[in-house]
GUVOZA-796102 format. One record per residue (C-alpha): residue in three letters; residue number from 1; x, y negated, z. Coordinates in Angstrom, 2 decimals. Each point is the difference from the previous one (the first is absolute). Layout:
N
<type = ALA; seq = NUM; c1 = X; c2 = Y; c3 = Z>
...
//
This chain:
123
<type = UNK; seq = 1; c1 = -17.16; c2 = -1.28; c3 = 0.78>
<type = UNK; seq = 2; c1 = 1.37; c2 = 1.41; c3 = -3.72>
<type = UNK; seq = 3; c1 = 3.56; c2 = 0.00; c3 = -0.55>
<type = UNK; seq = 4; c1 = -0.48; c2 = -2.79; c3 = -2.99>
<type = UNK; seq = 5; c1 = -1.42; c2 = -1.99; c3 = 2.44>
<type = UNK; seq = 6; c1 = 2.77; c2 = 0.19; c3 = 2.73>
<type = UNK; seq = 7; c1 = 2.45; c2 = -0.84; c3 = -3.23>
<type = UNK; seq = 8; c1 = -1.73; c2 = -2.51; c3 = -1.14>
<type = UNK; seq = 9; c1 = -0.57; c2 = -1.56; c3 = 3.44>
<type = UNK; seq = 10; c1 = 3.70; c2 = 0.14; c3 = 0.20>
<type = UNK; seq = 11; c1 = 0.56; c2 = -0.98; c3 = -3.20>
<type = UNK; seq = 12; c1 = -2.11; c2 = -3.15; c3 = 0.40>
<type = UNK; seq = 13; c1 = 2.17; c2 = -0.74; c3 = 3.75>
<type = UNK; seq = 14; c1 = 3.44; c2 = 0.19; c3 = -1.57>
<type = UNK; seq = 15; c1 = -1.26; c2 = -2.59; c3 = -3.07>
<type = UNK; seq = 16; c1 = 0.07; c2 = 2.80; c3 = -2.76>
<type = UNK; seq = 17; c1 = -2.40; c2 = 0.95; c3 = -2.11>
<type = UNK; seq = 18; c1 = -2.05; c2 = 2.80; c3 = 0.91>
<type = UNK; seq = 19; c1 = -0.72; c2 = 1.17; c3 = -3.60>
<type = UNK; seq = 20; c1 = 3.80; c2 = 0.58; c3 = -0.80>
<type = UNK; seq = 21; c1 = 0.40; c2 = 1.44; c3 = 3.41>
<type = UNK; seq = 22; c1 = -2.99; c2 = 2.90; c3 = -0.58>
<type = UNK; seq = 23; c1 = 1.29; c2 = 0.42; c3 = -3.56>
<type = UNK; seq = 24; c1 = 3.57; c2 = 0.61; c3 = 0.78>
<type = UNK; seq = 25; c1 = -0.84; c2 = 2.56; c3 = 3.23>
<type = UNK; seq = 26; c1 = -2.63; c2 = 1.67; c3 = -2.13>
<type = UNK; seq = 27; c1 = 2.40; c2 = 0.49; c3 = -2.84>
<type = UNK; seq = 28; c1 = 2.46; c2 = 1.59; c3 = 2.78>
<type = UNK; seq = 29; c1 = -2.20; c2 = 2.33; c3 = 1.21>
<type = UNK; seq = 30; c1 = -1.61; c2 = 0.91; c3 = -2.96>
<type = UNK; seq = 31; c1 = 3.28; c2 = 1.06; c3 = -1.27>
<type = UNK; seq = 32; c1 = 0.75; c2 = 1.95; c3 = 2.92>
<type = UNK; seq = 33; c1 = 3.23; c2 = -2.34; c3 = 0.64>
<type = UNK; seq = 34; c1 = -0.90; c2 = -1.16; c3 = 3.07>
<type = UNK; seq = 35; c1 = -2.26; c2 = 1.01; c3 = 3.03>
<type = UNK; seq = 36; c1 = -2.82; c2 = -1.37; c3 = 1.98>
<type = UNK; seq = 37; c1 = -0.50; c2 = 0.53; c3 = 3.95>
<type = UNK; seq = 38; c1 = -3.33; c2 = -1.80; c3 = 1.40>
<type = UNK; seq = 39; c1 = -0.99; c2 = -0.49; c3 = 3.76>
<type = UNK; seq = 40; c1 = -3.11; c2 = -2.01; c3 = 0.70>
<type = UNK; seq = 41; c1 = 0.89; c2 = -3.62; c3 = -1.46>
<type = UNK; seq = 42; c1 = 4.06; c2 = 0.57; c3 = -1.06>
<type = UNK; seq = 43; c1 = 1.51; c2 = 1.83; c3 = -2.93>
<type = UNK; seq = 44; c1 = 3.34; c2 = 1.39; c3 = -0.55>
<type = UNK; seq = 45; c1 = 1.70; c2 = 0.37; c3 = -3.44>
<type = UNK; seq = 46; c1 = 2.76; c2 = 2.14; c3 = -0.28>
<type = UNK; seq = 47; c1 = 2.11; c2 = -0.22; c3 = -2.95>
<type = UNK; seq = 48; c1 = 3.01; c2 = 1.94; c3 = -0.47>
<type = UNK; seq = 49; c1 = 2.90; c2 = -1.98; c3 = -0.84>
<type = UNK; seq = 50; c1 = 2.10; c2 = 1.06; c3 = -2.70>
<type = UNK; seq = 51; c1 = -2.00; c2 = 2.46; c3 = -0.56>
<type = UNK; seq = 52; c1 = 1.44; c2 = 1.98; c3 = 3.30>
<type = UNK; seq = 53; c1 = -3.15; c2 = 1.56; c3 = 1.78>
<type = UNK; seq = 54; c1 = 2.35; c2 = -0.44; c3 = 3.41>
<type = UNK; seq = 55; c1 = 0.11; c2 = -3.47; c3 = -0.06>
<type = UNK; seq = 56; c1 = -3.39; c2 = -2.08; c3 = -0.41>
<type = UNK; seq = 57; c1 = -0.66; c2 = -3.88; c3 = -0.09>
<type = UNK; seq = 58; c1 = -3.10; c2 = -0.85; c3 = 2.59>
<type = UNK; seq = 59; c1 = -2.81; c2 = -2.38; c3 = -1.62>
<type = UNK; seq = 60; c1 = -2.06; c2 = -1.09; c3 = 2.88>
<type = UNK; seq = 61; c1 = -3.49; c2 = -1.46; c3 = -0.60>
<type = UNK; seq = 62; c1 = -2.25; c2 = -0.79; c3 = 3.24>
<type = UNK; seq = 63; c1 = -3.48; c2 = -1.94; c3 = 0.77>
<type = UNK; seq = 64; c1 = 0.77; c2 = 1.42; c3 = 3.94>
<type = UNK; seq = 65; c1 = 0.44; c2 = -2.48; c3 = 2.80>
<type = UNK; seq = 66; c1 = 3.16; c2 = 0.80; c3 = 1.84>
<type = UNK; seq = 67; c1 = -1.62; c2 = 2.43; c3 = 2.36>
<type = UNK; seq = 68; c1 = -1.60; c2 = 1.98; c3 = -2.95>
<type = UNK; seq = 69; c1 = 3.15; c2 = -0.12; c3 = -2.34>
<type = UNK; seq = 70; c1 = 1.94; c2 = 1.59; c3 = 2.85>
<type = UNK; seq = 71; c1 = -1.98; c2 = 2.41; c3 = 0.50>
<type = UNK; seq = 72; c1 = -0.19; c2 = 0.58; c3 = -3.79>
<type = UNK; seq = 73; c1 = 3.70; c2 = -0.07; c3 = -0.30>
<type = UNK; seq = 74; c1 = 0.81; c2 = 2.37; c3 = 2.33>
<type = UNK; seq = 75; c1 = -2.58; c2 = 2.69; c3 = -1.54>
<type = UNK; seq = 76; c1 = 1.86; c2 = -0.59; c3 = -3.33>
<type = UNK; seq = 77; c1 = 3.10; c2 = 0.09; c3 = 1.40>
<type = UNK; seq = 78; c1 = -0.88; c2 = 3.21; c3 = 1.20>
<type = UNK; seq = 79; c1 = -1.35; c2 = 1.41; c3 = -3.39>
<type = UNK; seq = 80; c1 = 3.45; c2 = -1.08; c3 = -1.80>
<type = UNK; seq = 81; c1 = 2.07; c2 = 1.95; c3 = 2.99>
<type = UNK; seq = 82; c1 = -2.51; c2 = 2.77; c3 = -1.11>
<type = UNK; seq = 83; c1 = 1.25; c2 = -0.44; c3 = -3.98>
<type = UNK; seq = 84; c1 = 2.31; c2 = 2.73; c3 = -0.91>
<type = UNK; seq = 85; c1 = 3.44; c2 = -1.32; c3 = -1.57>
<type = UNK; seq = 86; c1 = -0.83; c2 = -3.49; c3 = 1.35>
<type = UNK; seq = 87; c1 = 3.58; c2 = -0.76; c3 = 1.54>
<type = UNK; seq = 88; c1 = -0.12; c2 = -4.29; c3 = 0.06>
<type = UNK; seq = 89; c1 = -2.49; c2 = -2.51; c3 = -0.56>
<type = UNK; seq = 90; c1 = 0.99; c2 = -3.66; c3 = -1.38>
<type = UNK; seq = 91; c1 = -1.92; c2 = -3.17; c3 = -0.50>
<type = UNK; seq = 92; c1 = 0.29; c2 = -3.85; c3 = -0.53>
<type = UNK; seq = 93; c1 = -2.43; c2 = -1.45; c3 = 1.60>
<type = UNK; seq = 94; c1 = 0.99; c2 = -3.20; c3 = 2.35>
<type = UNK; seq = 95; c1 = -2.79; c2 = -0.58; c3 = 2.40>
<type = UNK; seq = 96; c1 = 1.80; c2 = -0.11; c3 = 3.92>
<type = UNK; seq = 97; c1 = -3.55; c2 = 0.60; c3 = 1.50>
<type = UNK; seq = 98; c1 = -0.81; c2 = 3.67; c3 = -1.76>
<type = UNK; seq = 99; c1 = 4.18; c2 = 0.56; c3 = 0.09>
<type = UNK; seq = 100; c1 = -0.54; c2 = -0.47; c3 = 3.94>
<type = UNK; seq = 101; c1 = -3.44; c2 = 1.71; c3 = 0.37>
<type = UNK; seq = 102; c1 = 2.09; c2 = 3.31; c3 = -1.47>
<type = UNK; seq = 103; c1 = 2.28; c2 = -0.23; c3 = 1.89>
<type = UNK; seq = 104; c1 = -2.23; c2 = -0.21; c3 = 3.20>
<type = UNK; seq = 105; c1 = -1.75; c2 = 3.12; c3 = -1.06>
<type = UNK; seq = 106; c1 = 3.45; c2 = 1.83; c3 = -0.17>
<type = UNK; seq = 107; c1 = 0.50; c2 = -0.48; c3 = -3.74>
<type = UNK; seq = 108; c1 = 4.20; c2 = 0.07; c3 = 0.00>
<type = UNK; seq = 109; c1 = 0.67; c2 = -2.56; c3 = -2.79>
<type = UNK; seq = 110; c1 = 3.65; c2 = -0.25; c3 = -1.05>
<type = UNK; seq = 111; c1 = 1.65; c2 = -2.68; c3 = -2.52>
<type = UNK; seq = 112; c1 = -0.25; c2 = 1.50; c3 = -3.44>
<type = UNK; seq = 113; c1 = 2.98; c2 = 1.94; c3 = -1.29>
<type = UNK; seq = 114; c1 = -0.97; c2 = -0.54; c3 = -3.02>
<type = UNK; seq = 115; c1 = 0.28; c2 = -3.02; c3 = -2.11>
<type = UNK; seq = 116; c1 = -3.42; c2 = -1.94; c3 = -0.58>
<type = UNK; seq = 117; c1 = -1.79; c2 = 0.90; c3 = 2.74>
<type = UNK; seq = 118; c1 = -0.63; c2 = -1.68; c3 = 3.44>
<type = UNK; seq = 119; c1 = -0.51; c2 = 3.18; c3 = 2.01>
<type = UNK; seq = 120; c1 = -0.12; c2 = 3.69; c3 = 0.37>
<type = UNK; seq = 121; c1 = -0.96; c2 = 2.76; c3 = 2.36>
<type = UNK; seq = 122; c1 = 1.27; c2 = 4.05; c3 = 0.23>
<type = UNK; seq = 123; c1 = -2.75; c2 = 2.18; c3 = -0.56>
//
C-alpha cells in the first residue's frame, strides 16, 4: 500500500478530509520540516517542535489491523531510537486502543511534559 493511501485511509477514519491531510504532510516533507518513517501499512511523521531536532511530535497514519500496526510500530519505533539527536517524541492523539497496543509492545508512554500534548516517550 502507498503512503497517500494509508493517510488517506486514515484520514477518511478520523472524519477529515483526505485532500487537506496529503496536502499539509506533503508540504512538510517537501520542505524538509518534517520526516516520514513507513512500515508495511503505518506511517510516522516526525516534526520537530519548535524547531528543536531533539524533540519531535509523532503523526501516526495506519490501514494495519492491530496485529500488523504492532508489528509496524515497533519497527518504527526502532528506526526513531536509531535517529541521531532524537531525545523525546510527543503526540496528541487520543485513541485508548493504539495508546494500549504500545504499551503492550513495550512502548513506555509517559504524560506529556509539555503543554498541548497527550503523551510522550524518551528516545
Amino acid at each position: 500500500m502507498e503512503i497517500a493511501e494509508i493517510i488517506a485511509e486514515d484520514a477518511i477514519r478520523q472524519g477529515v478530509m483526505p485532500g487537506a491531510m496529503l496536502t499539509g504532510v506533503s508540504i512538510a516533507v517537501d520542505k524538509r520540516k518534517a520526516k516520514l518513517l513507513h512500515d508495511d501499512k503505518t506511517v510516522f511523521i516526525l516534526e520537530p517542535i519548535d524547531g528543536n531536532q531533539n524533540e519531535v511530535e509523532v503523526h501516526l497514519f495506519t490501514a494495519d489491523e492491530p496485529q500488523g500496526l504492532a508489528r509496524s510500530a515497533q519497527r518504527l519505533a526502532k528506526k526513531m531510537k536509531d535517529m541521531p539527536g532524537i531525545q523525546k517524541a510527543y503526540s496528541t492523539f487520543n485513541d485508548q486502543k493504539i495508546e494500549r497496543l504500545l504499551r503492550a509492545i513495550g512502548v513506555k508512554l509517559q504524560k506529556s511534559d509539555k503543554k498541548g500534548f497527550t503523551w510522550m516517550m524518551e528516545i
